[in-house]
N, C-alpha and C positions, 0 to 999 in steps of 0.2 A: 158151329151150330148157330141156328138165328135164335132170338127169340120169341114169345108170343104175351098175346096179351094179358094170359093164363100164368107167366113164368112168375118163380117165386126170386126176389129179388135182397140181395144183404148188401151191405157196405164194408169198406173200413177206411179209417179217420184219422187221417194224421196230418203231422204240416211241419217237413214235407212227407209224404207219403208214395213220391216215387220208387223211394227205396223201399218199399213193403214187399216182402215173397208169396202174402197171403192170396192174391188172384193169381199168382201160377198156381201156388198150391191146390183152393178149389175148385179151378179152373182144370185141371188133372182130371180131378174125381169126378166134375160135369159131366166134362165128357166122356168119362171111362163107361158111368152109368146113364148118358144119355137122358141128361133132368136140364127141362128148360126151366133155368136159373141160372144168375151171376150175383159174382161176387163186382159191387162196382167201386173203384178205389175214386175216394173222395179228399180232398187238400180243402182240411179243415183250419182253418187261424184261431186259437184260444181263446181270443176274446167271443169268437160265433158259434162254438160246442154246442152249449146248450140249446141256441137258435136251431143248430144244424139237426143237433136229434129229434127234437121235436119235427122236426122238418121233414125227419125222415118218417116219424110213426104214421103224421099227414098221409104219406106217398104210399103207406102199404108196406114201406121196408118190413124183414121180418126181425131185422135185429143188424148192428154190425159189430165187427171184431175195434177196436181200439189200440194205438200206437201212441209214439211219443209224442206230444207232449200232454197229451187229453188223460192219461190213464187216473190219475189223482182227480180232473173232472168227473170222469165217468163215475169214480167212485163213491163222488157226492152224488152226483146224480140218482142213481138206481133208488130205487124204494124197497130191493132187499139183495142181501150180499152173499157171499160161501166161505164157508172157512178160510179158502186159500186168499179168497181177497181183504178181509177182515185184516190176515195176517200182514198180507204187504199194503193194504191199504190204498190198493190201485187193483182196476179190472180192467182185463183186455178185450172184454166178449159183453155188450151188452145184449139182451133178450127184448123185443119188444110183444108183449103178450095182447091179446085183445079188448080184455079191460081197462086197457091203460096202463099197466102195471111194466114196469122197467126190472128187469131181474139182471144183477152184474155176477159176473164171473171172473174169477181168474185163475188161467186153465193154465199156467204157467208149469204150475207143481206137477200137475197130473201130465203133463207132455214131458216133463222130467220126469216124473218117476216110470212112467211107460217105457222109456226109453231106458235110461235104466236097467229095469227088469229084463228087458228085449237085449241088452247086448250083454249084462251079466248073469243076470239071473234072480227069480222072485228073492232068495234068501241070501244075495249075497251080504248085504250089512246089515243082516239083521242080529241084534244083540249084540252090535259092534261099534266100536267109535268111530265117527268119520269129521273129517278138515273142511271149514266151510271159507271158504278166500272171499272177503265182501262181505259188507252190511247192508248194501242197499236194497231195492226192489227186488228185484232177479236173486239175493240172498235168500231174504224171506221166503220166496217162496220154494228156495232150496229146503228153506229148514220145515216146511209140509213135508213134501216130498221125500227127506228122510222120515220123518215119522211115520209115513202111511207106506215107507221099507220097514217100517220097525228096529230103527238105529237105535242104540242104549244110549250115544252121549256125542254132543253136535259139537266140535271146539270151533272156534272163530275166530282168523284172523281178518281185520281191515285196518289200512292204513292209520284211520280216524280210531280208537280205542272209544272214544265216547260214542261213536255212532254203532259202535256192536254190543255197547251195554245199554245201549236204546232197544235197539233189536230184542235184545233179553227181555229185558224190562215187559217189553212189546206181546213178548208171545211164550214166555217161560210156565206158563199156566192154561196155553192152549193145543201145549204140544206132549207126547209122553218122555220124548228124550232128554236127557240133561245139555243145558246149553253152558257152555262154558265160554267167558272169551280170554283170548292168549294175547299176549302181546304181540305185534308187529312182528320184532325180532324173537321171538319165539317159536319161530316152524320148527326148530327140531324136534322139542319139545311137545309140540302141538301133533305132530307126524308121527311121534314114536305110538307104534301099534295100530295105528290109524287103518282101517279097511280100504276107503274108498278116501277121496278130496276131489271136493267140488270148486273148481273155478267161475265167480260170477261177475266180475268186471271185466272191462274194457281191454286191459293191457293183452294185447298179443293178437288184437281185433286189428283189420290190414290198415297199414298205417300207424297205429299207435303200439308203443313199445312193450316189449314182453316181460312177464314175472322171469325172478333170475333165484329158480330152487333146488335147491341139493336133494334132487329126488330119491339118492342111494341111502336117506335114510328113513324110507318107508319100508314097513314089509315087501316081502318079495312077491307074496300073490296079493300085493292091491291094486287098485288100480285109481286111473287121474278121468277126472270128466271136466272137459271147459263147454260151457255152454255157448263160447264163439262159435258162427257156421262160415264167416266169412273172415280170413281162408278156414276151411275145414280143415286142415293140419295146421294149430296152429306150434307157434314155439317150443309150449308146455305141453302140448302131445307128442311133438318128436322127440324131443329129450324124454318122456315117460317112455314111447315106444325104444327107443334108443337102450331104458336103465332095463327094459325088459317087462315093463307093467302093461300091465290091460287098461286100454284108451275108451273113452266115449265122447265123440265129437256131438258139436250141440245142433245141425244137421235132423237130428232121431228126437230133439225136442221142440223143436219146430214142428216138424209133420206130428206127431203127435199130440200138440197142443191144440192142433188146428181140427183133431174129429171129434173133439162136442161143440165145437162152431157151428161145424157142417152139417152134426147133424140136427142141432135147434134152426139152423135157415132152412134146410132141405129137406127135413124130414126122412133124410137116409145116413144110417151110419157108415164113413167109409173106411178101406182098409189102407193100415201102410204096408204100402208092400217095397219090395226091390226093385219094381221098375217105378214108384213114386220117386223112390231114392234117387235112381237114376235118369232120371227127367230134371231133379231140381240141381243134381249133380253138375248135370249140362249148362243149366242157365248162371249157374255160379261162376262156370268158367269163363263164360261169355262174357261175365260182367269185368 
């Protein structure tokens, strides 16, 4: 579709940011609903962020989405933040409003917990403990995202032990659940009776090496969610498919974190559906 001189126009910022899914993704929903807008992908350098945004409120942008390495800028940036990005302390979605005003987001939690809900179900961990793997960024915003499942009790392992009692430290009084962290060599311990375990690092992302866990000792109906989408199967969802557990690939938080992007550029909220699924399905394999 072309566009005109009427279209509504977002960004996203990274550097590099070839590697970003977010223009197929609202590039999908353009077209599905036939809105002259894009999303236009920008290779932003750290040192020119803040040049860049401002740059963009200039142009009419109506806001853009935020990647690696800008998300801790973005966060300074904004003039008012959400919970979920307070928590991690980085936002993926900035707002550009008309008064001037910059509103940051970070939709991270909410496209996990949608997802989530979508392949298990609204109650599955609720009033239940669940395994959080990681303290970083993508942790944090795991541990919203159980909360607003209504988990009773978040355990945490990360290689670093100090960087998951930072985490605590961080968000233990803005969350309902109890955070606990485990040691390193502690998953059995950390797994026993455990509902769900969230994976949020790198390992088992294509090319880098995979976690190596004795899944046989989680309950029988929990299940494993890696927020990797690339490959979509990864290590630790086949061995969880494998011990019999219920998977959730990170594919379902992706497109879900991406419809209150779309609908603060657009002004339309979109749906995920199955054949979003299988549109970005495509482009994965390609890759």
């Amino acid at each position: 579709m072309s566009l005109t001189g009427a279209a509504r126009v977002a960004g996203i910022m990274g550097w590099p940011v070839a590697q970003a899914f977010s223009p197929r993704l609202h590039g999908f929903w353009l077209r599905e609903m036939d809105i002259d807008g894009a999303l236009v992908p920008l290779p932003v350098k750290p040192e020119d962020f803040s040049v860049a945004v401002r740059g963009l409120m200039k142009a009419g942008f109506k806001g853009s989405s935020v990647t690696i390495p800008h998300k801790e800028a973005a966060f300074a940036l904004a003039h008012e933040v959400d919970l979920a990005a307070r928590a991690a302390g980085a936002v993926n979605l900035l707002i550009f409003h008309a008064d001037g005003r910059i509103e940051g987001r970070n939709t991270d939690a909410t496209g996990l917990a949608a997802s989530l809900r979508e392949d298990l179900g609204a109650g599955f961990v609720r009033g239940k403990p669940a395994v959080l793997l990681g303290a970083g960024g993508a942790a944090r915003a795991g541990v919203v995202a159980l909360h607003d499942l209504g988990a009773s009790e978040i355990r945490i392992l990360n290689r670093t032990k100090s960087r998951a009692e930072q985490l605590v430290a961080t968000l233990a009084k803005e969350v309902k659940p109890r955070l606990v962290v485990f040691d390193d060599g502690d998953w059995i311990k950390a797994a026993s009776g455990a509902a769900l375990v969230i994976h949020t690092t790198s390992a088992g992302m294509r090319g880098a090496p995979s976690l190596d866990l004795d899944l046989s000792v989680l309950p029988r109906d929990a299940a494993v969610c890696d927020i990797v989408y690339n490959p979509l199967e990864t290590p630790l969802l086949r061995n969880a498919r494998a011990a019999g557990l219920r998977t959730v690939d990170g594919l379902g938080m992706l497109m879900h974190q991406g419809v209150p992007a779309f609908e603060a550029f657009f002004g339309v909220k979109p749906a995920v559906t199955p054949e979003l699924r299988a549109h970005l399905e495509e482009a994965l394999r390609a890759r």
